[in-house]
N, C-alpha and C positions, 0 to 999 in steps of 0.2 A: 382523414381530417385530424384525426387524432395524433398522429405520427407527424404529422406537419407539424402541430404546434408545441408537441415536446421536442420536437429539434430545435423551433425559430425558438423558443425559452432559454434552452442550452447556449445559443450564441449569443454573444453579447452585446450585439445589437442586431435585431431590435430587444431580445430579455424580455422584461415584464411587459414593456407595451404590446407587445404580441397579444395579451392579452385584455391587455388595458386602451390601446386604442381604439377610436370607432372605427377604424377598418371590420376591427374583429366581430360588431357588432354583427354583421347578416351574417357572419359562420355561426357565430353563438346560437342566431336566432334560428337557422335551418338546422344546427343539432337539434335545438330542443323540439322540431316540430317531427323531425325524425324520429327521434325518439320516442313520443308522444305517442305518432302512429305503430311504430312497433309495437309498444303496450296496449293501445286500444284494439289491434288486430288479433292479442291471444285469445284462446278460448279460453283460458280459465280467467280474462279478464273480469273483475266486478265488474264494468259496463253490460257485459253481455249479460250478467245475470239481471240487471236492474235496464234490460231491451233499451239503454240510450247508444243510438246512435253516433258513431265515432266521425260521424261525416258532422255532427252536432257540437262536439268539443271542440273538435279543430277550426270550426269556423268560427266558434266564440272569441277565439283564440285571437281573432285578428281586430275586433276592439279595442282589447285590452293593448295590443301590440301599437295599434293608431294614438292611444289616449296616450302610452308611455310615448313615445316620437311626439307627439306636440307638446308633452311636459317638458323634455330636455330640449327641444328649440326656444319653449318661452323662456327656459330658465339661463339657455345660452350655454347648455352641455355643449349642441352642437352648431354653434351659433358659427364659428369657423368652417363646417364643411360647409354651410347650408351657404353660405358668403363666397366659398369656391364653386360650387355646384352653379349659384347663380351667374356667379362672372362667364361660367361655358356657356349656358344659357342665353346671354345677356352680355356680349364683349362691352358694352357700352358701360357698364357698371365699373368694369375695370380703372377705368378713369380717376374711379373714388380710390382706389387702392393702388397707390404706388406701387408695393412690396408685390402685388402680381402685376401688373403694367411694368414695371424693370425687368423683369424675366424676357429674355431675346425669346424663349419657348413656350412663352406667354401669348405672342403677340396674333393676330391675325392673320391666319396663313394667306398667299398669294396661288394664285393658278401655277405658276410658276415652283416654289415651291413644293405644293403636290407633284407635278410632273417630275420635275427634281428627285423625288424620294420614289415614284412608283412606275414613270415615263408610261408605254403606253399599255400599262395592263386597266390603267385608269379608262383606256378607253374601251379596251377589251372588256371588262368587266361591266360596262354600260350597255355593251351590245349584249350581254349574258344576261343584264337584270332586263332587259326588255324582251327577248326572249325567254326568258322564266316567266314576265307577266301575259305571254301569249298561251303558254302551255304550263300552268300552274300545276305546284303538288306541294306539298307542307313542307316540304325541306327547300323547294327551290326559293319559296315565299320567306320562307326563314332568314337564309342566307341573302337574301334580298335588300329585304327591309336591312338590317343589319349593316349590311354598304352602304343601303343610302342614307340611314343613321351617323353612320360611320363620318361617313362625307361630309354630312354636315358640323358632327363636331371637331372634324379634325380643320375644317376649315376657319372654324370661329378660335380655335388653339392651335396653337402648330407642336406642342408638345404631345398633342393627344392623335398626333398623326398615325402613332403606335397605335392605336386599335382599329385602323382602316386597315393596318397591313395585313392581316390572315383572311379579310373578307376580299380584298382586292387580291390575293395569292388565289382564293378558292374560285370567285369570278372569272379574274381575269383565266385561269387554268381552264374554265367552263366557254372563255368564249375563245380561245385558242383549240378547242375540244370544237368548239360548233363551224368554226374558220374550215378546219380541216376537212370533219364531214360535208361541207359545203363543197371542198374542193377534190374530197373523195366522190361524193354524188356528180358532180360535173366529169369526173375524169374517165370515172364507169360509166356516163349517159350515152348511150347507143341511140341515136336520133332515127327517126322512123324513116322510110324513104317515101320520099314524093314523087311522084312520075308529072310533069307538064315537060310537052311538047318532046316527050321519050330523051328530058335531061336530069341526072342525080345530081343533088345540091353536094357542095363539099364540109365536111365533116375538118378539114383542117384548125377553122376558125374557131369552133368550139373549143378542142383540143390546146389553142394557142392561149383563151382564155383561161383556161384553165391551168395553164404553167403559169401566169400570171398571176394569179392568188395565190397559188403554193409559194412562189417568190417574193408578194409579196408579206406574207405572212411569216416566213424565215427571215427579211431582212428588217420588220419589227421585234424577231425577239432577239437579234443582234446587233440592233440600234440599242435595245433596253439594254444589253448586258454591253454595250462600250460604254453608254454614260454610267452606269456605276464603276466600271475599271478605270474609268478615265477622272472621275471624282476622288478613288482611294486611291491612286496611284502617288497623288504628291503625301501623300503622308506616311506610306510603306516605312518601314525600319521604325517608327517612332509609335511610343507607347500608348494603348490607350486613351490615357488621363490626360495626357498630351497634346494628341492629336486635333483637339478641337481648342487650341491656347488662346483664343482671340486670334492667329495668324493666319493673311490672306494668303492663300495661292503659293506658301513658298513654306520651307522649314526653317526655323531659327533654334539655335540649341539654350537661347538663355535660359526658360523655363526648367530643363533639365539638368542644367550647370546650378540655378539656382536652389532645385529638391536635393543636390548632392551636397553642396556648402551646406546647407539646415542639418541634413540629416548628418555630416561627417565633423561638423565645427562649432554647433550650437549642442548643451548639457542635454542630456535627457530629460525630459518633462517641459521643457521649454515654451513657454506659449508663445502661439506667432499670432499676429493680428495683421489682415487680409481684407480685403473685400471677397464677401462670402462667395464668389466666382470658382476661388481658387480651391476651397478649404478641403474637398476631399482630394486636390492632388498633394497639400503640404499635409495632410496626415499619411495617405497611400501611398505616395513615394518619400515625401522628406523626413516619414515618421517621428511627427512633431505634432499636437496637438494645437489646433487650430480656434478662432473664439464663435468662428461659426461655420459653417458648411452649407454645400450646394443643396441641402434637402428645402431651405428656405423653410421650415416647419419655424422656427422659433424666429419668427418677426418682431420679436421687443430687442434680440438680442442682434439683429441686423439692426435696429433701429440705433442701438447705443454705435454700434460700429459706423455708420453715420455721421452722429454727433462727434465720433472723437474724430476722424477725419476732416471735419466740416469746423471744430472749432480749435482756438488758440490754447495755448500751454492751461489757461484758468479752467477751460471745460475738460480739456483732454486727458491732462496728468492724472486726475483724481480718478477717472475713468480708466484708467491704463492700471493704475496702480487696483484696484478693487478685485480686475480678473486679473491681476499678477501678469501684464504682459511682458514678453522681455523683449522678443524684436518686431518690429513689424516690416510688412513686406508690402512694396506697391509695385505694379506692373504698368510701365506707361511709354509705347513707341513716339512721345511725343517728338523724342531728337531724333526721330525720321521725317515723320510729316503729321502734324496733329489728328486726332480722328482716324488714321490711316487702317490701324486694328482693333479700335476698339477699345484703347485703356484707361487708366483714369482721369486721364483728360477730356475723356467727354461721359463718362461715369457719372462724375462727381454729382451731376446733375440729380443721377438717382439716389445718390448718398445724403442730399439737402434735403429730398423731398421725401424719403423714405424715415430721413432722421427728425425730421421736422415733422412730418406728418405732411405734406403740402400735399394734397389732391390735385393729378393733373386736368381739374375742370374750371368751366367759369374763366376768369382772366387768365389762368395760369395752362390754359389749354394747348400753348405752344411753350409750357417753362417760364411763359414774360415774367412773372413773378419770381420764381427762382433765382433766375439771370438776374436781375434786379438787387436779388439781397444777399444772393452768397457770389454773384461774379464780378467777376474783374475786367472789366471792356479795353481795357489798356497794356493789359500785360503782355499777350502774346505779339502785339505789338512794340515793345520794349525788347524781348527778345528775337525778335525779329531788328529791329534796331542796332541792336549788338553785334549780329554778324554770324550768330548760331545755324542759318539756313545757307550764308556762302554757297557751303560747298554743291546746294540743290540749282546752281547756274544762275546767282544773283537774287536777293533780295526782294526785288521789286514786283517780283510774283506773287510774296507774300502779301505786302505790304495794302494791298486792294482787299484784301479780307476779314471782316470781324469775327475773330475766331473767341469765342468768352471761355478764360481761364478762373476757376475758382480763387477767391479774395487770397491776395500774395502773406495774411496772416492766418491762414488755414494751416494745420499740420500736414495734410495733402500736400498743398501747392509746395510748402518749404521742403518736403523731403523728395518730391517731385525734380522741382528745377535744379537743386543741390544735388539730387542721385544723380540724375541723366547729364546735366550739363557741366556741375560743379569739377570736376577734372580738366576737362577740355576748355571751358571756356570760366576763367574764377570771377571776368567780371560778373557774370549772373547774381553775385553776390554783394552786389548794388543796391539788387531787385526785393532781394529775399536773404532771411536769416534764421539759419536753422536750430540756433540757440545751442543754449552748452545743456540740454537736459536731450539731447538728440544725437545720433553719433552716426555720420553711414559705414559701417564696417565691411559691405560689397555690393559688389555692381557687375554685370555680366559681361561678356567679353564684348553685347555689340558684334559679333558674327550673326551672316544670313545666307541662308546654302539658295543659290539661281540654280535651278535645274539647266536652264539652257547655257552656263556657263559651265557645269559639272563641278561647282568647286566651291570652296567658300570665300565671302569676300568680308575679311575684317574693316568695318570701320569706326570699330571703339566708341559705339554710340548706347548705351547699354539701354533695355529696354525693363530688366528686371532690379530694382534698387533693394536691400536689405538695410535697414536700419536699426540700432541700439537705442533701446530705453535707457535712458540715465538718471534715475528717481535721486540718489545722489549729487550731488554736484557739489567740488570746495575749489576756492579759490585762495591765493594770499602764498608769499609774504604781500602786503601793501602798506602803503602810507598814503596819507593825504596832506596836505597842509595852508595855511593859505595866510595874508598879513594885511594890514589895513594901506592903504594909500591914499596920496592926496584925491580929490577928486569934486564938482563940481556937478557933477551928474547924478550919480550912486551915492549915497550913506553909509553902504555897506558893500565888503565884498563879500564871495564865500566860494566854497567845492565843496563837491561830496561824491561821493563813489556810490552809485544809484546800480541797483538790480532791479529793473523793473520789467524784462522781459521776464523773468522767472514765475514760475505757479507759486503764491504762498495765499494758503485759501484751508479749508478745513483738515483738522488733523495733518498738517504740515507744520514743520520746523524748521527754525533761521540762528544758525550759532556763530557768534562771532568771537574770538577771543583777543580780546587789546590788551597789548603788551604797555603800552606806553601810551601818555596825555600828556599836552603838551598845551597850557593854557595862559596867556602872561594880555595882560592889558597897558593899552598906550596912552599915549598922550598927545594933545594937538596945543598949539599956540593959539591963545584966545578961544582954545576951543572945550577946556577941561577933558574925562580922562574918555577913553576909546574900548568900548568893552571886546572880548572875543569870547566864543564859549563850541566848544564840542560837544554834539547829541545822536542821538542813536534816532533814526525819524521811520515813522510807516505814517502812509497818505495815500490818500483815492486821488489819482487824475493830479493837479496840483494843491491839493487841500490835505493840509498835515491835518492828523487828525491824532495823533501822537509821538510825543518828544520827550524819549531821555535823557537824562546826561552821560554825554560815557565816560566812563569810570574803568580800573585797571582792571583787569580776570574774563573769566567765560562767560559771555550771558547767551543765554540759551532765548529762546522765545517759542511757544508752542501755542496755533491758532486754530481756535476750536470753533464753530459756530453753531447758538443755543439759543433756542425761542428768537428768532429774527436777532439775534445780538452777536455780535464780533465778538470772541473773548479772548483775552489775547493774555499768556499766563508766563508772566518772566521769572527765571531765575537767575541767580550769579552764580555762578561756580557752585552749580547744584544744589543751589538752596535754594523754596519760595522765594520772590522779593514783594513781586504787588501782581492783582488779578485787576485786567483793564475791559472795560467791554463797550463798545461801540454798537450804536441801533443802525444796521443794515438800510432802515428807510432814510438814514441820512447823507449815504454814500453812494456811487456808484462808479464804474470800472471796477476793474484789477487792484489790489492791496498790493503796496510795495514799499520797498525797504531801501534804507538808505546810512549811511557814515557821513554825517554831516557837520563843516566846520564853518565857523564864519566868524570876520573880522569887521570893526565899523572904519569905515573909511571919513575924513573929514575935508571939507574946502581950504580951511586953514593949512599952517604949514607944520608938519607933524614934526613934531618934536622925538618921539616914541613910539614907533609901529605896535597894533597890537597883534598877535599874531596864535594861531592855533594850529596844531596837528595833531592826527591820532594813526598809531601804527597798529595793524593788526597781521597777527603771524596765519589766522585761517579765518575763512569764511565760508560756510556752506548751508546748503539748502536740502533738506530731506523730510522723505515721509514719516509721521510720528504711528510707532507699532501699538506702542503701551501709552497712551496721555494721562501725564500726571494730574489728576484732582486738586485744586485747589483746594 
C-alpha cells in the first residue's frame, strides 16, 4: 500500500491527488485501522496493562469515522462523489446532470449491450449462481452476490460494465466447470440392465445425448470468442486512442492525420480547444495540451467549453483568450450524412446544456427547450438546398427531414460548415461567416478505408476541421468618403466602414490610425450652407452611444468594464485624451465600432456639394495585456 502510493506521487499524474483525493480516502482509512490493530495486539501495549480491550478501541473508532462522513457531506467535501454514487444508484437523477447524462458510458445499458461485451458467459454464469444457491459455502455465496450486484450496476451504467467482468470470467468459468461434469457424469453413466420379456434396452441414446452437450457446450465458447474477433477485427492496425473515434463499422484515417498535423506543425505548448471527447488522444498522440480531457472530473471547465462553442465572437474570444487558446479543433462527419458518427453536429446539444446548465427534465426531457434556443430548424435544410448531398443520389431524400443544426452565429456552426464544406462547396458561405478573428488552417483528406472494397476511397469530404485563433486582426490601407446630393427623400447622406462582427468587450482594443480628413461644407440654392463632418462612432444595435471627431494620428481605444459601467479610455498617438463610461443597464447587444462620414443632402439645387472623407493606413482589433489606468 505503501509502494503503490510513493510511486502514483512520483508520476505526474495523478501527483499530490493521489493523496489528496477521496479515492484515497478508504486506503487512508484501512491504513490507520491496521495500524491501530497491530499496536493494540503487542504485549508490551499500554492497553494490556490498563485490561482495555482492543476489540473496544476499534469499535469506538467507527463513530468517530460515521460523525467525520456526514461532516464533509453536509459541508459538500464530498458532495460530488455522493452526487455520482447516487446517479448509479438512481439513473433517474442523471436527468438533473447533463455533464453525466452526455457521457455515451454514462447511459443505461441495454440486454444487448451486456451480451455484446460478455455473450454467453452471462448466461453461464447464471446457471453457476443458481447452482452455488443450491449447494452454498462462503465463497460460492461471495462470488455470487457480487454478479448479481455486479449486474445490476453495470446495467443502470454501462461504464461500470468493467466490474461485472471478473465476476462473469469466475461464473461463467464455474458454470462451463458444471456443463462439463454434467457431460462427464452422463458419458460415464453405465445404465443398469432391465430384463422384460428377456429384452435389453439400448444404451445408444443415452450416449447420443451426451455428445450433444459436449457440442453443445464447445460451440457456445466459440460462438463467444467469433463475436469478440469479429467486433475487433474492423479496427486491427489502428491505435488504441483511436480505435473508438466516434467511427461506425469502417476506418477513416482523419483523426490520425489530424494528431500528426498538431503534433508536427503547431509550436509546442500550444493549446488546442476540443470537445472533451477527444482531449486525451490530442494530448497522447498529438502532444499538445488540450483545455479539457476525457476524465470529465472538472465539469466547470467542460462547462466554459460549452459556452465558447455555443456562443458568438462577444462570449467566445474573451474566453479563448483567458486559457490562451491557439487552435481549436472540431470533429463533425456531417459532409457524409448528419448524425452518421456521432460529431458535433448532434453534440452540440450536449455543449448547450452542459454550458448552460439546462437539465434534461421537465419540458426539456426530449432537448424541446434546447432545440428551441441554441437551434437552427432551417439550416440543414439550406444546405441541403445548395446541392452539398448531390452526390448521396439526389436531394430529395434529404429534404423530408428535420435535422436541428446549432444557430448558424455559434463558433461551432461557423467553423463546422466552413471546415467541412468551405472548399468544395463556397456557396455555404451565404449561410455562415467565419469572421477574420478565425482562420481554418486544415482539414483532413476525407478518405474512408471499406473493408469490402480493400482500399481507400477518397472523397474530399473532411471530417476533422483545425482552426486558428486570431486574437489580432488589422486591416487598411482604406478610405471612405461620401458628398451631399440633391434629393427629396433623405436630408442627409452618409458611409461608414462598420466592424461589427468583431469582439470589442472587456479589456480589448481598437486602433485606428488616420492619415488624412477631408472635411469641406456646401451649399444649396435657397437652401443656405450644407454641413459634412467625420466621427469615429461605437453603438449597441443602432444606438450611437459615442462620437468622436476624427482627427489626424493614432487613436488607440482600450475597453474596460467596471462596476456595471463601459469604460472606454482614448488616447491619440499615445497620450491620455478623455475617459468615457457608459451604464451597461442602458445598452444592450455587442459594442461596435465604426469610421463614419456623412454629408447633408438638400431638395434644392445645390450649388456646392458638401463632401467628407477619412483615410486610414491600419485598423486593428486586439486583446489589451497591460490596460492603461486612466
Amino acid at each position: 500500500m505503501s509502494l503503490g502510493t510513493l510511486i502514483g506521487l512520483s508520476v505526474p499524474r495523478p501527483g499530490l491527488s493521489m493523496v489528496t483525493s477521496v479515492t484515497f480516502i478508504p486506503v487512508l482509512v484501512l491504513s490507520i485501522y491496521l495500524s491501530l490493530d497491530f499496536i493494540l495486539t503487542q504485549k508490551t501495549s499500554i492497553l494490556n496493562r490498563l485490561r482495555i480491550r482492543r476489540e473496544f478501541i476499534l469499535l469506538s473508532i467507527i463513530p468517530i469515522l460515521l460523525l467525520f462522513a456526514y461532516l464533509s457531506i453536509y459541508t459538500g467535501l464530498f458532495g460530488g462523489l455522493i452526487k455520482k454514487l447516487y446517479a448509479i444508484l438512481n439513473p433517474a437523477s442523471r436527468l438533473y446532470i447533463p455533464i453525466v447524462e452526455s457521457v455515451a458510458e454514462h447511459k443505461v445499458s441495454t440486454w444487448f449491450s451486456l451480451f455484446q461485451d460478455h455473450g454467453f458467459l452471462l448466461l453461464l454464469g447464471l446457471l453457476a449462481s443458481f447452482l452455488n444457491f443450491l449447494h452454498p459455502d462462503e465463497g460460492k455465496i461471495t462470488v455470487t452476490l457480487g454478479f448479481l450486484l455486479s449486474i445490476y450496476f453495470a446495467s443502470t451504467m454501462v461504464r461500470i460494465g468493467l466490474i461485472l467482468a471478473p465476476f462473469v470470467a469466475i461464473l461463467g468459468a464455474q458454470g462451463i466447470h458444471e456443463l462439463i461434469s454434467l457431460a462427464k457424469s452422463v458419458l460415464s453413466y453405465k445404465p443398469k440392465i432391465r430384463i422384460k420379456k428377456k429384452r435389453r434396452l439400448p444404451t445408444e441414446k443415452s450416449e447420443k445425448y451426451s455428445t450433444y452437450i459436449v457440442v453443445s457446450i464447445v460451440l457456445l465458447i466459440l460462438s463467444f470468442s467469433y463475436i469478440s474477433i469479429s467486433l475487433a477485427k474492423p479496427r486491427i492496425g489502428t491505435p488504441v486512442s483511436i480505435a473508438g473515434a466516434s467511427l461506425y463499422q469502417t476506418y477513416a484515417p482523419d483523426w490520425l492525420e489530424a494528431l500528426g498535423w498538431l503534433r508536427d506543425n503547431t509550436p509546442p505548448g500550444s493549446v488546442i480547444l476540443s470537445w472533451w471527447d477527444y482531449g486525451y488522444w490530442i494530448t497522447g498522440v498529438g502532444d499538445r495540451p488540450s483545455l479539457a480531457d476525457n476524465a470529465t472530473i472538472n465539469s466547470t471547465q467542460i462547462a466554459v467549453i460549452g459556452r465558447i462553442f455555443m456562443g458568438n465572437d462577444t462570449l467566445a474570444l474573451p474566453l479563448l483568450k483567458k486559457y490562451n487558446v491557439s487552435y481549436i479543433l472540431v470533429f463533425s462527419p456531417i459532409g457524409w450524412d448528419i448524425g452518421a458518427w456521432g460529431g458535433e453536429e448532434v453534440k452540440w446539444i450536449w455543449m448547450a446544456e452542459i454550458g448552460y446548465n439546462i437539465p434534461i427534465a421537465g419540458e426539456n426531457i426530449y432537448h424541446n427547450l434546447t432545440l428551441q434556443r441554441f437551434g437552427d430548424k432551417n439550416l440543414f435544410t439550406e444546405l441541403v438546398n445548395l446541392g452539398v448531398y448531390d452526390r448521396w443520389g439526389g436531394r430529395q431524400n434529404y429534404q423530408r427531414v428535420v435535422r436541428w443544426l446549432p444557430r448558424r452565429d455559434t463558433l461551432l456552426t461557423r467553423i463546422m460548415i466552413e471546415g467541412v464544406f468551405g472548399n468544395n462547396y463556397p456557396q455555404v458561405k451565404n449561410l455562415v461567416s467565419l469572421g477574420n478573428h478565425f482562420t481554418i488552417v486544415w482539414r483532413s483528406s476525407g478518405k474512408i478505408w471499406f473493408d469490402s472494397l480493400n482500399d481507400y476511397i477518397a472523397y474530399n469530404i473532411p471530417m476533422v476541421v483545425i482552426c486558428k485563433v486570431n486574437y489580432n486582426v488589422t486591416y487598411g490601407p482604406f478610405q471612405i468618403s461620401t458628398s451631399s446630393s440633391r434629393s427629396n427623400i433623405s436630408y442627409n447622406t452618409n458611409s461608414s466602414l462598420p466592424y461589427i462582427t468583431h469582439y470589442i468587450g472587456d479589456n480589448w482594443g481598437v486602433s485606428v490610425n488616420i492619415t488624412s480628413v477631408f472635411v469641406e461644407m456646401g451649399a444649396a440654392k435657397e437652401g443656405g450652407p450644407l454641413n459634412a463632418s467625420a466621427s469615429i462612432l461605437f453603438k449597441f444595435l443602432d444606438k450611437n452611444i459615442l462620437s468622436i471627431p476624427a482627427t489626424i494620428g493614432l487613436h488607440t481605444f482600450e475597453i474596460r468594464e467596471k462596476n456595471d459601467n463601459i469604460v472606454i479610455l482614448h488616447l491619440l498617438n499615445g497620450q491620455p485624451i478623455d475617459v468615457y463610461q457608459i451604464d451597461r443597464k442602458d445598452v444592450s447587444g455587442d459594442l461596435q465600432f465604426a469610421i463614419y462620414v456623412e454629408a447633408e443632402n438638400s431638395p434644392n439645387e445645390i450649388i456646392k456639394p458638401a463632401t467628407a472623407s477619412v483615410s486610414c493606413s491600419q485598423l486593428s482589433f486586439y486583446p489589451i495585456t497591460k490596460p492603461i489606468s486612466p
